[in-house]
NUMIMAR-593793 format. One record per residue: residue in three letters; residue number from 1; x, y, z of N, C-alpha, C, O in turn. Coordinates in nm, 4 decimals, always signed. Example, Ala and Ser with C-alpha at 12.3 -4.5 7.8 and 13.67 -1.06 7.14 Angstrom:
ATOM,code,pos,n.east,n.north,n.up,ca.east,ca.north,ca.up,c.east,c.north,c.up,o.east,o.north,o.up
ATOM,Ala,1,+1.3190,-0.5690,+0.7800,+1.2300,-0.4500,+0.7800,+1.3200,-0.3300,+0.7800,+1.4236,-0.3319,+0.8465
ATOM,Ser,2,+1.2850,-0.2250,+0.7080,+1.3670,-0.1060,+0.7140,+1.2900,+0.0030,+0.7870,+1.3409,+0.1138,+0.8039
This chain:
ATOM,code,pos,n.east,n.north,n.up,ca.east,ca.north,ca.up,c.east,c.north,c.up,o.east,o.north,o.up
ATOM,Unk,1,-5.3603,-1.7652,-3.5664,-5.3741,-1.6358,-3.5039,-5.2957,-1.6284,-3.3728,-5.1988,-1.5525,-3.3692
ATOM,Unk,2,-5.3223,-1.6867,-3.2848,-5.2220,-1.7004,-3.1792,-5.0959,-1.7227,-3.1627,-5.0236,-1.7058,-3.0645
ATOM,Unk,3,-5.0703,-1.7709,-3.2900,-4.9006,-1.8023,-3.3340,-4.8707,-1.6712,-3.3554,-4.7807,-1.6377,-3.2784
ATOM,Unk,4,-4.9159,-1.5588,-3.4447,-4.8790,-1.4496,-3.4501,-4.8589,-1.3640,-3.3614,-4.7623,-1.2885,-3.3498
ATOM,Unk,5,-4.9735,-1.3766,-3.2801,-4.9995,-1.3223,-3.1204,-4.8730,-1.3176,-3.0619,-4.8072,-1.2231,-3.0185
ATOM,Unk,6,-4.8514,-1.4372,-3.0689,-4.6658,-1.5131,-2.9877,-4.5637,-1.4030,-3.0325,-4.5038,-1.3305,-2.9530
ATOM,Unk,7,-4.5505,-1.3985,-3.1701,-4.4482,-1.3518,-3.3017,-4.4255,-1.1934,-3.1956,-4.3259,-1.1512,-3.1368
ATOM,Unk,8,-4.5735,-1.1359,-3.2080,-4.5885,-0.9897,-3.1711,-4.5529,-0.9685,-3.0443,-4.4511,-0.8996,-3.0377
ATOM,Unk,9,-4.5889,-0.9948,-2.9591,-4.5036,-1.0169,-2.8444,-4.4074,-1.0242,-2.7755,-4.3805,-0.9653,-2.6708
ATOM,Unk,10,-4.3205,-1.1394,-2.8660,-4.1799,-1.1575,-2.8675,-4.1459,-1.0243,-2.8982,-4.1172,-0.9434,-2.8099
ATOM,Unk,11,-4.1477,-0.9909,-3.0433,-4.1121,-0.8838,-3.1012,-4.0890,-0.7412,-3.0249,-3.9984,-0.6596,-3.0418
ATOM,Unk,12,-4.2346,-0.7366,-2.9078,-4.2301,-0.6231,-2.8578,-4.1171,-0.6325,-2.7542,-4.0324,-0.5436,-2.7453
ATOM,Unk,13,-4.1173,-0.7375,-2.6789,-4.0204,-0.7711,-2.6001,-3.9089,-0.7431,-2.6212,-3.8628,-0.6613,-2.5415
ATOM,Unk,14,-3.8329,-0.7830,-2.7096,-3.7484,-0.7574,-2.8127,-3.7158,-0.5929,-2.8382,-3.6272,-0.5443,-2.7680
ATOM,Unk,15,-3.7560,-0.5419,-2.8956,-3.7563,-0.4275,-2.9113,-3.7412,-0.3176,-2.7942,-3.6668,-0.2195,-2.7946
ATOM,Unk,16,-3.8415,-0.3642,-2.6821,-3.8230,-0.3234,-2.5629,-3.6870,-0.2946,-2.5009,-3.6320,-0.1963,-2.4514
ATOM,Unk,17,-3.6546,-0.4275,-2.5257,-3.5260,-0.4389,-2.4086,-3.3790,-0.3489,-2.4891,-3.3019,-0.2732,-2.4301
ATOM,Unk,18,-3.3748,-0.3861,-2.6328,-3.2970,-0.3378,-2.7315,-3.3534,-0.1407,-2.6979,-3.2706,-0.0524,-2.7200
ATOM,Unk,19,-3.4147,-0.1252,-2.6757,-3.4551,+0.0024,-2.6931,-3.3795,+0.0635,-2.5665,-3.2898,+0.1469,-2.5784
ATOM,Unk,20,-3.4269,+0.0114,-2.4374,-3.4312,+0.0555,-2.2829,-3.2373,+0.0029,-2.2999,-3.1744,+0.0305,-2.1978
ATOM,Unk,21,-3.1614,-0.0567,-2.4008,-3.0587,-0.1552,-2.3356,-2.9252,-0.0122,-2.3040,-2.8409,-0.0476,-2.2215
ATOM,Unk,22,-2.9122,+0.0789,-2.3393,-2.9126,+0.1895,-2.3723,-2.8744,+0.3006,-2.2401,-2.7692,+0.3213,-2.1798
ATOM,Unk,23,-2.9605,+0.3372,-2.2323,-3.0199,+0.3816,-2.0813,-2.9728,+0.2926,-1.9716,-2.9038,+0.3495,-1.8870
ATOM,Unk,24,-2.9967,+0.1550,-1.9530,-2.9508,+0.0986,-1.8702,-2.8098,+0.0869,-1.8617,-2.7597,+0.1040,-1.7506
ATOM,Unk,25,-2.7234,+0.0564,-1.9753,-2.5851,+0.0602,-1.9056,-2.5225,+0.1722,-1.9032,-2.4018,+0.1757,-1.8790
ATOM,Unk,26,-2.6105,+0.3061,-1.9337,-2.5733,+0.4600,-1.8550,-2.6068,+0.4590,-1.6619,-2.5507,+0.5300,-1.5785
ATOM,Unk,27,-2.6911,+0.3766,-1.6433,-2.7118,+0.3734,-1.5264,-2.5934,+0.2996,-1.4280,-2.5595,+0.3225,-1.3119
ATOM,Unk,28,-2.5548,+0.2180,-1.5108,-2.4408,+0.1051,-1.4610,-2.3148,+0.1530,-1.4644,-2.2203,+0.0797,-1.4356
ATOM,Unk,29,-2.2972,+0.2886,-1.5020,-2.1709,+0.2992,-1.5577,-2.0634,+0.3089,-1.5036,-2.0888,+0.3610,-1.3950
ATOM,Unk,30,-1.9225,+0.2859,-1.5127,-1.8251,+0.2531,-1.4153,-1.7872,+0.3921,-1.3919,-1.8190,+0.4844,-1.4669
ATOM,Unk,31,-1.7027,+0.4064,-1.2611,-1.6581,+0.5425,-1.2158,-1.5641,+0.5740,-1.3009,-1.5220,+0.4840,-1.3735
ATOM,Unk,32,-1.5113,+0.7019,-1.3123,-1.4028,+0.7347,-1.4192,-1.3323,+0.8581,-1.3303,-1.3841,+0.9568,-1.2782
ATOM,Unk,33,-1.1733,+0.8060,-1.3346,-1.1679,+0.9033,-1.2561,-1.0645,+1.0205,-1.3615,-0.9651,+0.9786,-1.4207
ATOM,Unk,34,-1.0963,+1.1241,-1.3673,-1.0482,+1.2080,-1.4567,-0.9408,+1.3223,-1.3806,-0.9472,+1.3397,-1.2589
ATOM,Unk,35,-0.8668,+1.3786,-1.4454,-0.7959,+1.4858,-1.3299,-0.7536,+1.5984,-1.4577,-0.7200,+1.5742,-1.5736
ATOM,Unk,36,-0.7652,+1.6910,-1.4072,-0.7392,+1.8109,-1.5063,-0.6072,+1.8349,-1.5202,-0.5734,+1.9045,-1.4245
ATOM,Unk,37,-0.4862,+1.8055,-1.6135,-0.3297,+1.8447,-1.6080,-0.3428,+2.0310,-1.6822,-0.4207,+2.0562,-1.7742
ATOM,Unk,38,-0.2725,+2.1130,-1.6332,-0.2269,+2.1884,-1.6586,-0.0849,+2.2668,-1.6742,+0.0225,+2.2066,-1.6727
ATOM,Unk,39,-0.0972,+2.4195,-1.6907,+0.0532,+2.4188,-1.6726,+0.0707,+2.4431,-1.5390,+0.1882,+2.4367,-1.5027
ATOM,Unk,40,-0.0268,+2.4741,-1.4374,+0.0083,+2.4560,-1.2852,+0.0665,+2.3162,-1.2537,+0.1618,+2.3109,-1.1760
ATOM,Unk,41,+0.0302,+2.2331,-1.2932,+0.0498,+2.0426,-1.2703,+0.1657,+2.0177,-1.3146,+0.2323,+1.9303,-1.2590
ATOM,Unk,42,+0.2306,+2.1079,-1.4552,+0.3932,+2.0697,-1.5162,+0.3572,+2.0788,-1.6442,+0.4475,+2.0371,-1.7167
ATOM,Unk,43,+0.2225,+2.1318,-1.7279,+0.2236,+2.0509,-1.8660,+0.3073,+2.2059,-1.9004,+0.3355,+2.2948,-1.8201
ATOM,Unk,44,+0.3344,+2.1995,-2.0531,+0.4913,+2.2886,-2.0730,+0.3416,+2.3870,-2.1625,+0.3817,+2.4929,-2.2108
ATOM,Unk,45,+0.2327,+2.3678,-2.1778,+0.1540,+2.4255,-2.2763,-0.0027,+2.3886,-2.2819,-0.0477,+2.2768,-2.3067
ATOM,Unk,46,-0.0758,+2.5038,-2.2541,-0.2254,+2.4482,-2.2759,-0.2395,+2.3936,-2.3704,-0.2577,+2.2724,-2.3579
ATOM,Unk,47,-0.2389,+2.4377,-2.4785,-0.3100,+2.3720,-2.5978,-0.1817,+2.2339,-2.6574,-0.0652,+2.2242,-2.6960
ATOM,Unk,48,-0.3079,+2.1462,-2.6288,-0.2381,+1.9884,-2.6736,-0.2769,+1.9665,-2.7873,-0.3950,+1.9452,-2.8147
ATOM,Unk,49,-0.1528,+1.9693,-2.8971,-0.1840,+1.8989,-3.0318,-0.2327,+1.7125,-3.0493,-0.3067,+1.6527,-3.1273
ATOM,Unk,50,-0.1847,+1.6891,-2.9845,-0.2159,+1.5062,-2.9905,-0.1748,+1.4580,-2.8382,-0.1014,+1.5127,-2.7559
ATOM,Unk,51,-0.2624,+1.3144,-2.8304,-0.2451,+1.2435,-2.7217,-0.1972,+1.1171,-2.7382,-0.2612,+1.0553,-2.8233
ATOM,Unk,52,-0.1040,+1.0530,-2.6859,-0.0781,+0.9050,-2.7161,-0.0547,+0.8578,-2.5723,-0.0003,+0.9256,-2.4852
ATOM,Unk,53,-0.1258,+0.6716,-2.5505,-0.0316,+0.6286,-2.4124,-0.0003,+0.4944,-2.4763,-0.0685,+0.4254,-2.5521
ATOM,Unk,54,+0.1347,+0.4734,-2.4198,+0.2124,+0.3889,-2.4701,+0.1858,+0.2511,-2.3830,+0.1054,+0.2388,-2.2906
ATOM,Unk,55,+0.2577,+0.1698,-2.4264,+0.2221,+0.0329,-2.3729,+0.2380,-0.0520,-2.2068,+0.2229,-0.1622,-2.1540
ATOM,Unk,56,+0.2820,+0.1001,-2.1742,+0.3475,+0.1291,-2.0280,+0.2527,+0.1819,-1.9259,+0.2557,+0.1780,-1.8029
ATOM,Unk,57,+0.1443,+0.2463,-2.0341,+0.0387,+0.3336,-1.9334,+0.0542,+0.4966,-1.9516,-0.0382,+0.5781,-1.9523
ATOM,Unk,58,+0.1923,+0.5224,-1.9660,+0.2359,+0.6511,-1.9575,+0.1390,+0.7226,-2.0723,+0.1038,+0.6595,-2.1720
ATOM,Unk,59,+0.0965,+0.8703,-2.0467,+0.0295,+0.9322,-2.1713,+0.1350,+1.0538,-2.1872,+0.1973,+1.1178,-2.1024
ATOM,Unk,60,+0.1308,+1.0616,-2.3403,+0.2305,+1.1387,-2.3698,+0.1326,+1.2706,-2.4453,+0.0388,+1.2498,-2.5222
ATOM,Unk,61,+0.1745,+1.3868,-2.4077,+0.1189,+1.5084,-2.4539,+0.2015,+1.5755,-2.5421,+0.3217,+1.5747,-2.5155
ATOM,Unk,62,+0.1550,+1.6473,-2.6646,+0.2453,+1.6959,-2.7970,+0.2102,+1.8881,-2.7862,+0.1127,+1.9419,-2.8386
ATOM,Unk,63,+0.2882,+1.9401,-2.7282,+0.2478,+2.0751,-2.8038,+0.3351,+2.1262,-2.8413,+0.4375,+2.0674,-2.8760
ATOM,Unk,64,+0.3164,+2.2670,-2.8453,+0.4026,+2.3709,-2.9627,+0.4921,+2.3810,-2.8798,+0.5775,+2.3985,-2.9668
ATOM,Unk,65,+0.5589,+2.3865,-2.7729,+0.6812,+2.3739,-2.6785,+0.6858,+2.2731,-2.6510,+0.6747,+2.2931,-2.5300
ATOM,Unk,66,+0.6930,+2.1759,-2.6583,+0.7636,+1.9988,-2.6448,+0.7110,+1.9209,-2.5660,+0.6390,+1.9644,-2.4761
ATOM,Unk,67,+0.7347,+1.7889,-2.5813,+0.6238,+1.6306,-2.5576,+0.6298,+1.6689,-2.4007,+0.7188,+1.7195,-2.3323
ATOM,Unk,68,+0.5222,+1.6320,-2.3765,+0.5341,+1.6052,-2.1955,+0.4673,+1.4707,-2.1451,+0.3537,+1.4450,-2.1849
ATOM,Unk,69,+0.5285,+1.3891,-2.0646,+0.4703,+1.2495,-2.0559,+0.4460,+1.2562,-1.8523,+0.5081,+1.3025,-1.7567
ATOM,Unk,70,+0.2937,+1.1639,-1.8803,+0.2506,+1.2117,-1.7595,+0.2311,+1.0350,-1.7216,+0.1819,+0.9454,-1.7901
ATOM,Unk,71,+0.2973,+1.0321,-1.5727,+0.3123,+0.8503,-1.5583,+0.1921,+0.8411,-1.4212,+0.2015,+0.7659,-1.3242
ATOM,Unk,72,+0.0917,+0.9317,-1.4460,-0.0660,+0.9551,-1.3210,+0.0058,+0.9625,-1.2177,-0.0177,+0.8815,-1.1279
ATOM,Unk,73,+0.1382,+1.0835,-1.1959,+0.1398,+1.1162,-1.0566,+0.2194,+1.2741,-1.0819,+0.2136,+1.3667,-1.0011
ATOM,Unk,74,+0.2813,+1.2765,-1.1926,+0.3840,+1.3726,-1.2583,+0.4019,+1.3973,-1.3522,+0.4419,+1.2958,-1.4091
ATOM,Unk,75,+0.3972,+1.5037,-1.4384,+0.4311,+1.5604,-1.5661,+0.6059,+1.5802,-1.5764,+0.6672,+1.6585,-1.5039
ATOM,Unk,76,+0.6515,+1.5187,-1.6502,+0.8186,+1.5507,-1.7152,+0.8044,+1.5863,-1.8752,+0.7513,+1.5092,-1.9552
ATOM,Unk,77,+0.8524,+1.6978,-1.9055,+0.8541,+1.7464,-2.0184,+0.9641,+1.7694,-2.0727,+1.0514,+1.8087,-1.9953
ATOM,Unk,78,+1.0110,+1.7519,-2.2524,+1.0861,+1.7327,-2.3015,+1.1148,+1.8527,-2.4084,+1.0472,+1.8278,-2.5082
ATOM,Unk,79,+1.1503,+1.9104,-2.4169,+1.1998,+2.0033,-2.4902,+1.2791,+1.9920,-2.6258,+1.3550,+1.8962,-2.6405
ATOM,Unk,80,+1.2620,+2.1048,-2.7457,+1.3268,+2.0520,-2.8271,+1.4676,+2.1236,-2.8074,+1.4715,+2.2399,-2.7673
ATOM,Unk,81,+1.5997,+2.0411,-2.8405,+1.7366,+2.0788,-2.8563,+1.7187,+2.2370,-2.9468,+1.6358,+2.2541,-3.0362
ATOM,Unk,82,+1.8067,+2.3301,-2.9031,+1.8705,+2.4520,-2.9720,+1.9716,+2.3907,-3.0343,+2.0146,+2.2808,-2.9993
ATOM,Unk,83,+2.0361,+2.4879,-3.1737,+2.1631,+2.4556,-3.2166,+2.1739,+2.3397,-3.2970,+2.0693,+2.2905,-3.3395
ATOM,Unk,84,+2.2884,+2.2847,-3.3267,+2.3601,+2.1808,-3.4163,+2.2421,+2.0814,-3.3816,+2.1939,+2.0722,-3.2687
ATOM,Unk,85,+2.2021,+2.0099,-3.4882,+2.1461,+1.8562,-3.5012,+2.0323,+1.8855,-3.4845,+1.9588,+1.8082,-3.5459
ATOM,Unk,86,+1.9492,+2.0054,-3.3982,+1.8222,+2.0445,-3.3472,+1.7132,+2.0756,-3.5389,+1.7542,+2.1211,-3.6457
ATOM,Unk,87,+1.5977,+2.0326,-3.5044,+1.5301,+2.0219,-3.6055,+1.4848,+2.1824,-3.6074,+1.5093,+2.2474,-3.5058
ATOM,Unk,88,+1.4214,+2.2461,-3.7162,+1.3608,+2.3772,-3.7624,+1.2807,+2.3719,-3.7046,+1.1965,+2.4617,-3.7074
């Protein structure tokens, strides 16, 4: 009986901490620092089709008027070519 006692115990313990573990590293959580890019900031277009950052850090933004790559101080945006060789 007391062996079980032990079992239950543990268990609650267990469960406890797994339960609360949760909550606690919301409490811990690291700062994040976020910044809003727009087209005031340089982006060429609100609405962003895709996001990628490359192995450099740089994040690159995709919209319907052309890639814009932001290196966390400046937006430079790329445009697509008019004319000969330029895609549809």
């Amino acid at each position: 009986m007391k062996y079980e006692l032990l079992n239950n115990k543990t268990f609650l313990f267990l469960f406890f901490v797994l339960l609360c573990n949760p909550f606690i590293n919301i409490l811990r959580a690291q700062d994040i620092n976020f910044e809003h890019l727009g087209i005031q900031k340089g982006l060429s277009q609100l609405t962003v089709n895709s996001i990628y950052q490359d192995q450099f850090g740089m994040m690159w933004f995709a919209t319907r008027e052309g890639i814009n790559r932001y290196d966390g101080y400046k937006i430079t945006s790329y445009y697509p070519q008019k004319g000969e060789g330029a895609l549809p």
